[in-house]
C-alpha positions in Angstrom: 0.0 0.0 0.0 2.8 2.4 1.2 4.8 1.6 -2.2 1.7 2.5 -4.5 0.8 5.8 -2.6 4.4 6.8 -3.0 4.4 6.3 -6.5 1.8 8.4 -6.6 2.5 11.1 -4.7 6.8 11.0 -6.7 4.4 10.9 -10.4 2.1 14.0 -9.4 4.6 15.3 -7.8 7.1 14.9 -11.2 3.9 16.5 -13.4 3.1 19.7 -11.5 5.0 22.8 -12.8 8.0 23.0 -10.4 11.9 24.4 -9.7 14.1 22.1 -11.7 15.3 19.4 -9.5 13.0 20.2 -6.8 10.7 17.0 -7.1 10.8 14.2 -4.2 12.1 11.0 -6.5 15.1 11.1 -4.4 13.8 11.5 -1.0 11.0 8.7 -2.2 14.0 6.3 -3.4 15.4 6.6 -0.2 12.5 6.2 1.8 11.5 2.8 0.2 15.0 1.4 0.6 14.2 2.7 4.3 11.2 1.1 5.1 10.0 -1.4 1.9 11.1 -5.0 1.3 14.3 -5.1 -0.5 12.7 -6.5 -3.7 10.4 -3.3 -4.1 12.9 -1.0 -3.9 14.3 -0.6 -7.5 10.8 -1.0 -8.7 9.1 2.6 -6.7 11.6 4.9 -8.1 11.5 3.0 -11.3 8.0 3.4 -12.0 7.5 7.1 -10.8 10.4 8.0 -13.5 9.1 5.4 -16.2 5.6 6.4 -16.1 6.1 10.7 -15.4 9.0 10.4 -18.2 6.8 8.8 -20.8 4.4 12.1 -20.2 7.0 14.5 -20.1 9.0 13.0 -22.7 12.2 10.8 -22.6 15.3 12.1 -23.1 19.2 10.7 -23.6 19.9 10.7 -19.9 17.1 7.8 -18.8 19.6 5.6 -17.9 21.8 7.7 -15.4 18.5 9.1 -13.7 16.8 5.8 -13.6 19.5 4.4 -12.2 20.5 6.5 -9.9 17.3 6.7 -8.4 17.4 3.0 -8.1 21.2 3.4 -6.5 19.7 5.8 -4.0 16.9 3.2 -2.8 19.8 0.5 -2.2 21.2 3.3 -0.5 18.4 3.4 1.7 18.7 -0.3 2.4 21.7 0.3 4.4 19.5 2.8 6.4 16.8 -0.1 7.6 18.6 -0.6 11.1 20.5 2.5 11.6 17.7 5.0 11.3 19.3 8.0 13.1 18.5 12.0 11.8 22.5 12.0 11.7 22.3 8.8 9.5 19.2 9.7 7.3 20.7 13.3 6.4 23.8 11.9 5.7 22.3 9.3 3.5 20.1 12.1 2.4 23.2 14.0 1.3 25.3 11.6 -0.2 22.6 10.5 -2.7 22.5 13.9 -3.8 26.2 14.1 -4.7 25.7 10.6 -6.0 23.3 12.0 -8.2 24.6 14.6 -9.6 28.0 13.4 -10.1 26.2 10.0 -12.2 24.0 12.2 -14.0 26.2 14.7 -14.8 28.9 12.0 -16.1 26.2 11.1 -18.4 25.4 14.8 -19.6 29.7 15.4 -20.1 29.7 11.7 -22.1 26.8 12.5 -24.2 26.8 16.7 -25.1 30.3 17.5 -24.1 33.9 17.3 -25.6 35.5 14.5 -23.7 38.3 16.7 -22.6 39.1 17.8 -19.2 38.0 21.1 -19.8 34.5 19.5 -21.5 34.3 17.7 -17.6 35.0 20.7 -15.7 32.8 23.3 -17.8 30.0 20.2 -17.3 29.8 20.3 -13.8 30.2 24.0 -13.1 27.3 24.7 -15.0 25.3 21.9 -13.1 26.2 23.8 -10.1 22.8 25.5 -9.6 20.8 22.4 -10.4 22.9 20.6 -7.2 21.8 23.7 -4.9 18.2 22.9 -6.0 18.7 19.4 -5.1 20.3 19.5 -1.7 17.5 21.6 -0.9 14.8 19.4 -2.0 16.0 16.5 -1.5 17.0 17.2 2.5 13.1 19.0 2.7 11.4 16.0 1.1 13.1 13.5 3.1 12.2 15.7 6.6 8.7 15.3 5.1 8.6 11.7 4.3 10.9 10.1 7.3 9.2 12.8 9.8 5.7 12.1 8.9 5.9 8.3 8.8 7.4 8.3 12.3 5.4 10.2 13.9 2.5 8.3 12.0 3.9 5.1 13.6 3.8 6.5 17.1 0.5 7.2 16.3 -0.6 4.2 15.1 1.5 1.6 17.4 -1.3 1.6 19.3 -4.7 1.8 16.9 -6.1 -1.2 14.8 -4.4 0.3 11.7 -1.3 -0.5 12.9 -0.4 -3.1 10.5 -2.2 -1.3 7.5 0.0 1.9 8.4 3.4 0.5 9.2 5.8 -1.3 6.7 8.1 -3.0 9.0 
């Protein structure tokens, strides 16, 4: 249930005019590797980028997004039994420098000389999209991990308990 809402929620969110690289893929990635079973995890991110790409159009870069959406759930496998704030921002921030140095490997490979200067001017000018991201990714994941905790104190004790909670 928690898997198909957050596909939901990463889609609409992916659709609706916003900043560039301010959506919650990331944070949502991260989440599942959090709290899913391991064999959903590749398949949430996958879907919200498969189905919102296919709408907004596909482009030469699928394969270092996609995957590194899917990197960033695994990521959030190693999160399952050390759920700390100090571990989840961590995580939270090395997925974001994760992404952007994958996907901008792919933007130097694919529209830049392959030159050292070709690299460099690359990632300077993705500069402003990483800002974007840190930012979004570290308020997405307050929003996600902060609201399903405090749902599961909530809920340890109410019949919905096993509906609500994905451990």
């Amino acid at each position: 249930m928690i898997a198909y809402l957050l596909i939901i929620l990463g889609f609409t969110m992916r659709l609706i005019p916003h900043v560039p690289n301010m959506a919650p893929v990331a944070a949502i990635a991260l989440f599942s590797g959090t709290y899913l079973p391991k064999k959903v995890v590749p398949w949430v991110p996958l879907a919200i980028m498969v189905a919102s790409d296919l709408i907004i159009g596909l482009h030469d870069m699928v394969l270092f997004t996609w995957g590194s959406f899917i990197l960033i759930g695994f990521m959030g496998s190693w999160l399952k039994n050390r759920k700390s704030w100090k571990n989840i921002v961590g995580a939270s921030l090395a997925s974001s420098v994760m992404f952007f140095l994958v996907t901008n490997f792919g933007v130097w490979i694919t529209r830049y000389p392959l030159t050292f200067q070709g690299f460099a001017e690359c990632y300077i000018k993705a500069v402003p999209f990483f800002r974007n991201t840190l930012v979004s990714d570290l308020f997405f994941i307050t929003v996600l991990f902060g609201s399903y905790e405090l749902g599961r104190i909530f809920a340890s004790g109410s019949r919905f308990k096993t509906v609500l909670l994905a451990d």
